[in-house]
LOPAVO-162635 format. One record per residue (C-alpha): residue in one letter; residue number from 1; x, y, z. Coordinates in nm, 2 decimals. Example, Ala and Ser with C-alpha at 12.3 -4.5 7.8 and 13.67 -1.06 7.14 Angstrom:
2
REC  residuo  num  X  Y  Z
REC  A  1  1.23  -0.45  0.78 .
REC  S  2  1.37  -0.11  0.71 .
# end
This chain:
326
REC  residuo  num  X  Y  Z
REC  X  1  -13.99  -1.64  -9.88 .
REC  X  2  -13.88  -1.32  -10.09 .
REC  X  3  -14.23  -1.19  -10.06 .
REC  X  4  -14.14  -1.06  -9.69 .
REC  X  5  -14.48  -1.21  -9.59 .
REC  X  6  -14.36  -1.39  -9.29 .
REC  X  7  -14.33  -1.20  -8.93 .
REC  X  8  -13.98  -1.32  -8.72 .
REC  X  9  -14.07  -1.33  -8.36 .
REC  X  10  -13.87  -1.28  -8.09 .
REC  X  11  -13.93  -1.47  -7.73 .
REC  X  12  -13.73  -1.29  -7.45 .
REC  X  13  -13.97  -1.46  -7.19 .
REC  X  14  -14.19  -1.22  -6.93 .
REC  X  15  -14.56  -1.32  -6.84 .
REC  X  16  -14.65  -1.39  -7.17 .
REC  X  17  -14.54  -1.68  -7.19 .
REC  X  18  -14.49  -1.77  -6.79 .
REC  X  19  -14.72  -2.01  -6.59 .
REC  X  20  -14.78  -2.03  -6.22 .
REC  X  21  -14.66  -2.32  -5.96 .
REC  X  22  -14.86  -2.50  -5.72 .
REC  X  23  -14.75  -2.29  -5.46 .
REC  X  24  -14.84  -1.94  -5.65 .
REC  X  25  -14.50  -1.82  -5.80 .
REC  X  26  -14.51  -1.72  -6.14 .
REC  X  27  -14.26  -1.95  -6.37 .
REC  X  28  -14.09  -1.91  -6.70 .
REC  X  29  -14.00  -2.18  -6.92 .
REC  X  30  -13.74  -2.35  -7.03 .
REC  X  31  -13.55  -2.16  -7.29 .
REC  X  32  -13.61  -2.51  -7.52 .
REC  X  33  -14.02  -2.42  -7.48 .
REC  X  34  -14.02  -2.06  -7.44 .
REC  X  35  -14.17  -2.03  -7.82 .
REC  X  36  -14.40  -2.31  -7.80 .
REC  X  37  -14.70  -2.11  -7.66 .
REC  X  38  -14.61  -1.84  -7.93 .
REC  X  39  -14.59  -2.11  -8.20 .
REC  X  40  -14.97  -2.18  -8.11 .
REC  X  41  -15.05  -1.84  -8.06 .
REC  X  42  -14.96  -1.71  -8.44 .
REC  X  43  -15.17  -2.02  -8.57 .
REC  X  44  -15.45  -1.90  -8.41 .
REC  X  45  -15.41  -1.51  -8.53 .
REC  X  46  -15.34  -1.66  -8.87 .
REC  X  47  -15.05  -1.48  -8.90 .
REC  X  48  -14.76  -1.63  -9.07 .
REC  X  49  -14.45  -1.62  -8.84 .
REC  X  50  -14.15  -1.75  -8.72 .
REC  X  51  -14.05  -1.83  -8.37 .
REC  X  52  -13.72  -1.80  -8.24 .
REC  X  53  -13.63  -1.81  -7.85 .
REC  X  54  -13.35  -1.55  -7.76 .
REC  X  55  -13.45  -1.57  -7.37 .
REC  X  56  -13.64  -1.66  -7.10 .
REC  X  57  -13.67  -1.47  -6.84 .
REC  X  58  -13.88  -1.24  -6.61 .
REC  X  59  -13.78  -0.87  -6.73 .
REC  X  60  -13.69  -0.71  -6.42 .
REC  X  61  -13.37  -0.98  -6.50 .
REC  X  62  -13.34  -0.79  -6.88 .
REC  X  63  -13.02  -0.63  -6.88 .
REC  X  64  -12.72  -0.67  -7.17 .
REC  X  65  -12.62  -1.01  -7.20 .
REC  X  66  -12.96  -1.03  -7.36 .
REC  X  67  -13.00  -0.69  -7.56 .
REC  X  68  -12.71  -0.80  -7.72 .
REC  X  69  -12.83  -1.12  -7.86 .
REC  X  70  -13.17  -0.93  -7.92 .
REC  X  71  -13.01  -0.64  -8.14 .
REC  X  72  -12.81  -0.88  -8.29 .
REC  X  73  -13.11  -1.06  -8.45 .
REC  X  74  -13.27  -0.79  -8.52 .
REC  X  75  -12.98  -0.62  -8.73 .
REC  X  76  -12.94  -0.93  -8.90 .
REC  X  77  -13.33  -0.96  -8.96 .
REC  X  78  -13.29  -0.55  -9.11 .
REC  X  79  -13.09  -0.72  -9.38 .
REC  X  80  -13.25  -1.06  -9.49 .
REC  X  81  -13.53  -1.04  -9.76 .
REC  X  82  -13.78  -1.24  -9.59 .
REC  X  83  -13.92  -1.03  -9.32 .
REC  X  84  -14.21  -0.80  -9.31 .
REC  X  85  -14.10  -0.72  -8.93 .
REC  X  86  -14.04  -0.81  -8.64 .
REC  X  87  -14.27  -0.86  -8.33 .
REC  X  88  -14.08  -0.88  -7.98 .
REC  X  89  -14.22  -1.07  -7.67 .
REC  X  90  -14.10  -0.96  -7.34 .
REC  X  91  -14.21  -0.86  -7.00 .
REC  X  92  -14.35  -0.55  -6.87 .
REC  X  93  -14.18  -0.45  -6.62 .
REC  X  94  -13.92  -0.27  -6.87 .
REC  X  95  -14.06  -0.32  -7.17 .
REC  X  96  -14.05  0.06  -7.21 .
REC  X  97  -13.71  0.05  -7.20 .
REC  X  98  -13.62  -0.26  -7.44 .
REC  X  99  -13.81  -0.03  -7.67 .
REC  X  100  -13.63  0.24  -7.67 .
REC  X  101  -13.29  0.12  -7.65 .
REC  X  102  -13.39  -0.07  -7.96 .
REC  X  103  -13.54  0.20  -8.19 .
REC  X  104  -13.17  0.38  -8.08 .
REC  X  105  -12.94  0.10  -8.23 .
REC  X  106  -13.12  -0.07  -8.52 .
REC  X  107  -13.00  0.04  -8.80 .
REC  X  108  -13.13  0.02  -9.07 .
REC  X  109  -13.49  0.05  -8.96 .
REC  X  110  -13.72  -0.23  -8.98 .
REC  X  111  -14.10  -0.28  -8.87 .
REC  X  112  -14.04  -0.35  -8.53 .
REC  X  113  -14.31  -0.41  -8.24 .
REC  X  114  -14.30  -0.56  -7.85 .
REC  X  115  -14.55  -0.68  -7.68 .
REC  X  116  -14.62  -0.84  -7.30 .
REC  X  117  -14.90  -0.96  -7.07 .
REC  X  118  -15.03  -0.88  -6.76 .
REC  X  119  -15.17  -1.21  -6.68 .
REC  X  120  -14.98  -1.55  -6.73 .
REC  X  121  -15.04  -1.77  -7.02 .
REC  X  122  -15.18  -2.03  -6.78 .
REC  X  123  -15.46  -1.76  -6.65 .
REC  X  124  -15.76  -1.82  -6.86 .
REC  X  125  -15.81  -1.39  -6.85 .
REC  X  126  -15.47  -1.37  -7.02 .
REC  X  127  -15.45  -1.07  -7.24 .
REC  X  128  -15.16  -1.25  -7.39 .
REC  X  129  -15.34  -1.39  -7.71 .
REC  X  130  -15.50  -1.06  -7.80 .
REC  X  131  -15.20  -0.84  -7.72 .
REC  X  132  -14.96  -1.06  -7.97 .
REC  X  133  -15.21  -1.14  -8.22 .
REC  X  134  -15.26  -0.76  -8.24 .
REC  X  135  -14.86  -0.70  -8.24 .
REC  X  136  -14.84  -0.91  -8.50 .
REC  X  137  -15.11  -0.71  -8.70 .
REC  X  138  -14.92  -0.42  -8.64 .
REC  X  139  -14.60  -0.55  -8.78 .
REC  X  140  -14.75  -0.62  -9.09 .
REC  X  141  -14.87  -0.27  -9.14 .
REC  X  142  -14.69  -0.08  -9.44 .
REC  X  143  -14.70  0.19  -9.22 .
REC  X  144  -14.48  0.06  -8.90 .
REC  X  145  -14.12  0.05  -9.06 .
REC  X  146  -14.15  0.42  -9.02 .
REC  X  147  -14.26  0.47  -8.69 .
REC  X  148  -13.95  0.33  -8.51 .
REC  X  149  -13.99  0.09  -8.24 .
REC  X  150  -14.34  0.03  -8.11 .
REC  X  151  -14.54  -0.09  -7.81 .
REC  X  152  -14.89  -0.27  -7.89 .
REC  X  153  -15.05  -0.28  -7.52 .
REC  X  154  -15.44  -0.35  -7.52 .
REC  X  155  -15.48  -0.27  -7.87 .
REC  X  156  -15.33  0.08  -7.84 .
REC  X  157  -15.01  0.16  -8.04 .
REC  X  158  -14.68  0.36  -7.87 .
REC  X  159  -14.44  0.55  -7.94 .
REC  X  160  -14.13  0.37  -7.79 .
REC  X  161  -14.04  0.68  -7.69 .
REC  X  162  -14.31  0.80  -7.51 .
REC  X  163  -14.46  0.52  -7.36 .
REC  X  164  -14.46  0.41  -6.99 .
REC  X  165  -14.62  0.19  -6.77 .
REC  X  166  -14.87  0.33  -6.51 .
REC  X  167  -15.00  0.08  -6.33 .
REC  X  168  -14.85  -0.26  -6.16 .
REC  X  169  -15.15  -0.48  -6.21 .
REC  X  170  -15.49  -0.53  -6.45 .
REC  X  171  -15.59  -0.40  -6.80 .
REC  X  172  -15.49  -0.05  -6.94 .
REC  X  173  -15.14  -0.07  -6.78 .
REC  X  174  -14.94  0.13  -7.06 .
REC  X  175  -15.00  0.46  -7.15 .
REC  X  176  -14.80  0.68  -7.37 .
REC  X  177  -14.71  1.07  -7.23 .
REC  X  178  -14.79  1.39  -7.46 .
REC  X  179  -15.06  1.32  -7.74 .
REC  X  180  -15.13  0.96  -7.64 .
REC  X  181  -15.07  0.63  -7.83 .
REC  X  182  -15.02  0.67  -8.20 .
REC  X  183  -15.25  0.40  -8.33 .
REC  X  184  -15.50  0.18  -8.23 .
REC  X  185  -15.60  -0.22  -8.31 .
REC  X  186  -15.92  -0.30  -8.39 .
REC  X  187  -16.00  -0.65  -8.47 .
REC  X  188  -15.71  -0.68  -8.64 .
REC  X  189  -15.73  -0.36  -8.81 .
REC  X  190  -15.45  -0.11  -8.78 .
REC  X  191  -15.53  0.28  -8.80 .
REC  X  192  -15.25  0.50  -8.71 .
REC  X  193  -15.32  0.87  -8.62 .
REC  X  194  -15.01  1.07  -8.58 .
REC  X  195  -14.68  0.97  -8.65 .
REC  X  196  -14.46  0.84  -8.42 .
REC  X  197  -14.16  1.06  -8.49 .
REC  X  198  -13.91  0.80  -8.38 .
REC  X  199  -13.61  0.95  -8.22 .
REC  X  200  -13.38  1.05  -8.43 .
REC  X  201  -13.05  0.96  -8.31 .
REC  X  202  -12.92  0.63  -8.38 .
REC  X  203  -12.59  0.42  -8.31 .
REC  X  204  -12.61  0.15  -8.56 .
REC  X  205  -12.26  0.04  -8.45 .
REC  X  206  -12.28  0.04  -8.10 .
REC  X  207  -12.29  -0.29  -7.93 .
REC  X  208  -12.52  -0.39  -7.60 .
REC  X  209  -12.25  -0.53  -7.46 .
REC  X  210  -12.03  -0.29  -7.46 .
REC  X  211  -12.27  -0.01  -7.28 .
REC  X  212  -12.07  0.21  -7.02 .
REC  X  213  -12.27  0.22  -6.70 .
REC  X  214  -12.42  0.53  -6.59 .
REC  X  215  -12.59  0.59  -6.28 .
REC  X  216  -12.97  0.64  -6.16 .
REC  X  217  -13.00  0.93  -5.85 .
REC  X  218  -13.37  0.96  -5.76 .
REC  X  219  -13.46  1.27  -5.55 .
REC  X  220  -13.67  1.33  -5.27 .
REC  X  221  -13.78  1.57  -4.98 .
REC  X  222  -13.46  1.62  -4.71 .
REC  X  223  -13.25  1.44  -4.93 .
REC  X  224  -12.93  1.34  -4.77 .
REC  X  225  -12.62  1.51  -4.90 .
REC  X  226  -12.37  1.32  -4.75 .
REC  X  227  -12.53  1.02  -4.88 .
REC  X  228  -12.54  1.14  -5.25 .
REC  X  229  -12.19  1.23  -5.21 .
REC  X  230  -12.06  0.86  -5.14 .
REC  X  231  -12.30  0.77  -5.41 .
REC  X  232  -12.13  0.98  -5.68 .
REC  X  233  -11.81  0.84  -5.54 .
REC  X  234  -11.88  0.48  -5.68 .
REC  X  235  -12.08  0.66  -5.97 .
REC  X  236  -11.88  0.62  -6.31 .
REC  X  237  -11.88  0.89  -6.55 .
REC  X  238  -12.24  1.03  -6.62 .
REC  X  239  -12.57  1.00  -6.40 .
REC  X  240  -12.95  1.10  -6.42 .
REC  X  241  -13.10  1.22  -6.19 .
REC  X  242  -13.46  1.19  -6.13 .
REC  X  243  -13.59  1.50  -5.99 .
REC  X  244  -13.82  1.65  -5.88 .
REC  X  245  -14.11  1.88  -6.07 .
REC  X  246  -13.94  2.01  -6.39 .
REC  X  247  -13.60  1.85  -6.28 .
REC  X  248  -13.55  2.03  -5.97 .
REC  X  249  -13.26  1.95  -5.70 .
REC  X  250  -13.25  2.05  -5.41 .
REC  X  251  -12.97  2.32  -5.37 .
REC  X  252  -12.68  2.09  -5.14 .
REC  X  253  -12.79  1.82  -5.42 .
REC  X  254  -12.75  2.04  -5.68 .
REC  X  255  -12.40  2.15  -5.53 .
REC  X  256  -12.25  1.77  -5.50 .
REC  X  257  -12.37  1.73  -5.88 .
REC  X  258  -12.18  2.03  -5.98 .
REC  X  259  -11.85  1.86  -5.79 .
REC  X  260  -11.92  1.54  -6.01 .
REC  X  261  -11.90  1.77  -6.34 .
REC  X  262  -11.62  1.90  -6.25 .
REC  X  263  -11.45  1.61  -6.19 .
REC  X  264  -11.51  1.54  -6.59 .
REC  X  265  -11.88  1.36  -6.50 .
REC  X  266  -12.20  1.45  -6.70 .
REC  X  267  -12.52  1.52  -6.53 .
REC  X  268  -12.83  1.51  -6.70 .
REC  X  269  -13.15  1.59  -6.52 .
REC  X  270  -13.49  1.41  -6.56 .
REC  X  271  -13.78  1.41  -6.38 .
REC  X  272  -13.97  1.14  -6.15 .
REC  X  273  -14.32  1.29  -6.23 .
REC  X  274  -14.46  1.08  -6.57 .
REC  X  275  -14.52  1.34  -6.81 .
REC  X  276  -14.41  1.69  -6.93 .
REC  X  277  -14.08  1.84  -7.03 .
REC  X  278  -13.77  1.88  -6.83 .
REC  X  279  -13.58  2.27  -7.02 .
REC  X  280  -13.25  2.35  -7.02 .
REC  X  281  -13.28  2.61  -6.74 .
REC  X  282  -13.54  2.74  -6.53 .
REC  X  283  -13.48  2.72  -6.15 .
REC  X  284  -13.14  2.53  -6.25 .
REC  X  285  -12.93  2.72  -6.44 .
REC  X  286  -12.75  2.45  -6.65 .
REC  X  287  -12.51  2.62  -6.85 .
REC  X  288  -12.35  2.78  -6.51 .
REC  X  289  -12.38  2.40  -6.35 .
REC  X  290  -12.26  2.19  -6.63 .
REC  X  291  -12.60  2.02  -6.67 .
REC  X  292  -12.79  1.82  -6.98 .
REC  X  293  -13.15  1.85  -6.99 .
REC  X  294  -13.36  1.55  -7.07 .
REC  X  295  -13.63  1.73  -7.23 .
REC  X  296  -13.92  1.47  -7.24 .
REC  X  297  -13.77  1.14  -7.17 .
REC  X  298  -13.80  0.93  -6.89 .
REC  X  299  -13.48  0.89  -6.60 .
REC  X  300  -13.48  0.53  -6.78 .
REC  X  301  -13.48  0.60  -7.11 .
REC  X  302  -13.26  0.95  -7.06 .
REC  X  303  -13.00  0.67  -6.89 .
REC  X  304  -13.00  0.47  -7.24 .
REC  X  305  -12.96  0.77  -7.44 .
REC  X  306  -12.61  0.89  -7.23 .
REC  X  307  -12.50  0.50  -7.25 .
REC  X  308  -12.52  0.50  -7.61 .
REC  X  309  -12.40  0.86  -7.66 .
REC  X  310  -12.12  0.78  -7.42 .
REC  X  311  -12.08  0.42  -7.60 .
REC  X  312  -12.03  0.63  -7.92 .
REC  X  313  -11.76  0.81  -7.81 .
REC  X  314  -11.96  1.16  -7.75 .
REC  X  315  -11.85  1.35  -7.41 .
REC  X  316  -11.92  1.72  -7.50 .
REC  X  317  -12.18  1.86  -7.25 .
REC  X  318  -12.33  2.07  -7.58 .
REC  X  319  -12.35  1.82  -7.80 .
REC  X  320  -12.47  1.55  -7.55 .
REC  X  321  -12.76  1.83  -7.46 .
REC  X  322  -12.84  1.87  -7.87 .
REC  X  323  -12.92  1.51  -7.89 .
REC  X  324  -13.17  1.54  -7.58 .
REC  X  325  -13.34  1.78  -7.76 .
REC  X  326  -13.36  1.65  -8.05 .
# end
């Protein structure tokens, strides 16, 4: 299979592929039939593909243990001649963030696409079909090796880096922040608009497994000080925050986070508002606090970017902040 016709797909569980009990709660199953409603899923789309079964599992339980098998396959997939990408099934709930820590540690790039459902394979409304049949349309696309890792959500194309989800339930439950999605499915057609400038950063050598853990401080109105104090305590060496507007603290916050820097942590801020850009000053002055700026990406996806930087040995506050803004 030279030709790199074939598509290798990826089962990490999530809705997709779940079914609901007799009492209502949703099941996944068996990591021996995860890819079996896959299997019958490519036959219909006509694609050809492969399915292999890395998980099973609801993705609110995604975490390392399976990232690591996941980016293991996929860096092996970069280097076999028989791939013309690779489509990734998984759940919503942090499918934004599978995305992105993918596009940041395979390398070399290959065509690389994930996809979910909102309703389970057993719901006869699923959006599963049409969301992987369209995935799988967008991983054979010349174009997509290019675009780093993307999100095929109700035949709209995202930027891994950009996208989010915006709504718990129904249709229309991704959207991507800034100029939108970068493509769109129609009937199996694939037209891409702008590119996806995928980030530009990337730790080829750095392992899942190995990720350093890095906190996640949401803000709020009369936030506690005392309380974010005992939470830094137990926080290891770097934390987001989530704050509020452009990044904003509020000031006996923004004192205990100044503490944590000096006791050698980093700090970079985010926002909890979905879109828009979080600058390096402003109301915060962050060269005087010791602060990173997340520019435009999400407290989730601004934690896996300090993990891997961290991960790759980088711990200057300058150097950090150039790859935020990259």
């Amino acid at each position: 299979m030279a030709d790199r016709e074939a598509i290798l797909v990826l089962t990490t569980g999530g809705t997709i592929v779940s079914h609901y009990d007799g009492e209502g709660r949703k099941r996944y199953p068996d990591l021996s039939a995860s890819a079996e409603p896959l299997v019958a899923m490519a036959e219909r789309a006509g694609q050809r593909a492969e399915v292999e079964a890395i998980a099973s599992v609801g993705s609110q339980d995604m975490g390392r243990i399976v990232w690591h098998d996941l980016v293991a396959r996929i860096r092996r997939a970069a280097e076999e001649d028989r791939w013309r990408g690779v489509v990734v099934t998984h759940g919503t709930d942090t499918l934004e963030e599978t995305a992105f820590l993918l596009e940041l540690l395979v390398d070399p790039p290959i065509a690389l696409v994930l996809t979910g459902a909102m309703l389970a394979a057993d719901n006869p409304s699923s959006d599963g079909p049409a969301n992987f049949a369209a995935a799988l349309s967008v991983a054979a696309h010349v174009r997509t090796a290019a675009q780093g890792a993307l999100v095929v959500m109700d035949d709209e194309i995202h930027a891994a880096r950009r996208v989010f989800k915006r709504a718990t339930h129904g249709a229309r439950a991704f959207a991507s922040s800034g100029e939108g999605p970068v493509g769109f499915v129609t009937a199996g057609y694939v037209e891409y608009g702008s590119a996806a400038a995928p980030f530009p950063h990337r730790f080829g050598q750095v392992e899942p497994a190995l990720l350093p853990e890095v906190g996640l401080l949401a803000c709020h109105a009369d936030m506690n000080p005392h309380l974010c104090r005992a939470t830094l305590a137990v926080m290891p060496g770097g934390v987001v925050v989530a704050g509020l507007g452009d990044g904003n603290v509020p000031a006996p916050i923004a004192h205990e986070l100044a503490a944590f820097v000096a006791r050698g942590g980093i700090v970079v801020r985010s926002s909890r508002v979905d879109g828009g850009r979080v600058p390096c000053g402003g109301e915060i002055d962050d060269d005087l606090m010791g602060f990173v700026a997340a520019n435009d990406l999400s407290p989730c996806k601004a934690r896996l970017l300090l993990q891997c930087l961290l991960a790759d040995g980088e711990t200057e506050r300058e150097r950090i902040q150039a790859a935020f803004d990259a």
